[in-house]
N, C-alpha and C positions, 0 to 999 in steps of 0.2 A: 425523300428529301435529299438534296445535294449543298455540298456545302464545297467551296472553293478556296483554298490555302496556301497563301504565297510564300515560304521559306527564304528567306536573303540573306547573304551574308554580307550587306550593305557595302561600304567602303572600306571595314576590314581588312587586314592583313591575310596574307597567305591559309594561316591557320585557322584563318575565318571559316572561309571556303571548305577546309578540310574536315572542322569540326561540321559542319553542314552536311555533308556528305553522310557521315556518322550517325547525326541526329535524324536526319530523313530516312536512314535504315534503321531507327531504333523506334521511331512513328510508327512503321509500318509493319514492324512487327508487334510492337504493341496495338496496332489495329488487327491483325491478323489474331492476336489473341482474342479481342475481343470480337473477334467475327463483326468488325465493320469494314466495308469495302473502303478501298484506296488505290488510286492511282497515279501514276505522273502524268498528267497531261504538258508540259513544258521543262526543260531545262536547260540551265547555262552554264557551259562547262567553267571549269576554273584553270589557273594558269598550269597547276599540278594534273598528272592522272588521278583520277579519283576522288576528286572537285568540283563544287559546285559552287558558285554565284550565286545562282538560284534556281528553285525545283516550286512546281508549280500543283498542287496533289487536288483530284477531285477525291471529296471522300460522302458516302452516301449510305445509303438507309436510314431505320426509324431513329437513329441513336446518332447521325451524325453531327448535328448541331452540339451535341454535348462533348464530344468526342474533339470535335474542332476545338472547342473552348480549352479544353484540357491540355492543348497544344500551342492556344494564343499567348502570345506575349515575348518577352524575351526570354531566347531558351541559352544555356548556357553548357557548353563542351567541356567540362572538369580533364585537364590531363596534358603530360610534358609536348610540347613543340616538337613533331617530328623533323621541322625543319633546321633547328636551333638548339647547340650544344651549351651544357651547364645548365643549371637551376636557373629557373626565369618565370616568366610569367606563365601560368595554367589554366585560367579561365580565358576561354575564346566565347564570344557570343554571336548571337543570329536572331533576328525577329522572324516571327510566325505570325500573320494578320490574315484576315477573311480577307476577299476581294470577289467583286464580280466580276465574271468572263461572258463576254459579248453583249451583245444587246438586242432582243428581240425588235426585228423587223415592222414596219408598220402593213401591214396588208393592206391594198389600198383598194377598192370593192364600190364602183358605182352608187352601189345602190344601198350603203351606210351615206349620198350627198343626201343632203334637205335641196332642193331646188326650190326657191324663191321668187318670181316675178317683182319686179320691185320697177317705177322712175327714177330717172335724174332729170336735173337740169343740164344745164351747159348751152353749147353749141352742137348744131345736130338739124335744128330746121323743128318745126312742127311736131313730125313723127315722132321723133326722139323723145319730145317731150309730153306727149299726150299718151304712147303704147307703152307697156312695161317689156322694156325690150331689153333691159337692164339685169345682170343675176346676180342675184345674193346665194352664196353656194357652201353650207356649213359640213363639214367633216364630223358626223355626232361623235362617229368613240373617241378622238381627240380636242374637237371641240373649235379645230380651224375654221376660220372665215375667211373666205374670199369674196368682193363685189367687182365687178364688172362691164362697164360700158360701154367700152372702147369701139364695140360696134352698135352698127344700126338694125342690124338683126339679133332676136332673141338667140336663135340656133348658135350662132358664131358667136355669143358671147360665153354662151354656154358651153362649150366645147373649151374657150380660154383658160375658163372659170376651173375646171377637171384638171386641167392640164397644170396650173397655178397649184392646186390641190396638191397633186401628186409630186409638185416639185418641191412645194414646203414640205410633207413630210419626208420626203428623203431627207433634203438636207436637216429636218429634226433629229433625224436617226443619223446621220452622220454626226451631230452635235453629240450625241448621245453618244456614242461609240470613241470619239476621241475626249470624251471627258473619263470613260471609262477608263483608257488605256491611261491616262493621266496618274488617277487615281493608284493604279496599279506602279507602274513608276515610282512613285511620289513612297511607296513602302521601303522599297531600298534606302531612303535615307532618313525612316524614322528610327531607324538602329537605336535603343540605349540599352548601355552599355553600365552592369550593374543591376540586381535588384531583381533576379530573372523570378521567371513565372515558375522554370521547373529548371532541374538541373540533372546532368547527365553524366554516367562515368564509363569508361570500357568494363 
């Protein structure tokens, strides 16, 4: 099992960032305790060395879904402002939220069409409307339909009808792929601040 973990330190201040850094090495050591793998698949650095934005962690085996959870929410940095002198504020915070990464491709495979024979009416003459020259072209593992009669031959309509096929699921999957990356996005400003899941100290 794989489980995908996006760490941000949203719109936060400086210390945001910093405290994130912190917390992403304190994950992954407490993953390394517990013998579940982790990884950074993505990061974005922060304006400091040793900053982060955001860190993007694949974490996996039989225990990762529990493991993620125990990480979900808002996590909270306990500790003075390396950047800021005198008593001040000490809780910096960061969300931690599951997301999905990429989108599995539609393979697109002839020979998953239904080919159909099917009439229309219209214009066309006779032929047109008396031979099923016409194609109903269904995508089973998706369940797209295309009809087609732009021609006066079955063959060439057929050929349209594939090609129609394979254009809608692309752009499905393209649909699918920028809702993803949306989604992903859209964590950086569910930041709240206050009320953390877990809290963290040097």
């Amino acid at each position: 099992m794989t489980v995908h973990l996006m760490l941000s330190a949203g719109r936060g201040p400086l210390e945001c960032a910093w405290a994130l850094a912190r917390l992403v090495s304190r994950l992954e050591a407490d993953a390394a305790k517990r013998k579940v793998p982790a990884r950074r698949l993505e990061s974005v650095a922060g304006e400091r060395p040793g900053t982060f934005r955001s860190v993007l962690l694949e974490i996996g085996g039989d225990d990762a879904a529990e493991f993620a959870a125990s990480w979900t929410g808002t996590l909270c940095w306990q500790a003075p402002s390396p950047y800021r002198t005198g008593p001040g504020r000490k809780n910096w915070y960061v969300t931690a939220q599951p997301c999905q990464v990429g989108v599995r491709r539609t393979v697109f495979d002839e020979a998953d069409v239904e080919i159909v024979p099917t009439r229309t009416g219209g214009p066309g003459g006779q032929h047109r409307n008396k031979a099923s020259t016409a194609v109903r072209a269904t995508h089973r593992p998706s369940g797209t339909v295309v009809v087609v009669d732009t021609e006066r031959q079955f063959s060439l309509n057929r050929g349209i009808a594939m090609r129609l096929l394979r254009e809608r699921l692309e752009a499905g999957d393209a649909v699918a792929e920028r809702a993803v990356d949306t989604a992903r996005w859209r964590i950086h400003d569910e930041l709240v601040r206050g009320n953390p899941a877990r809290v963290e100290r040097p």
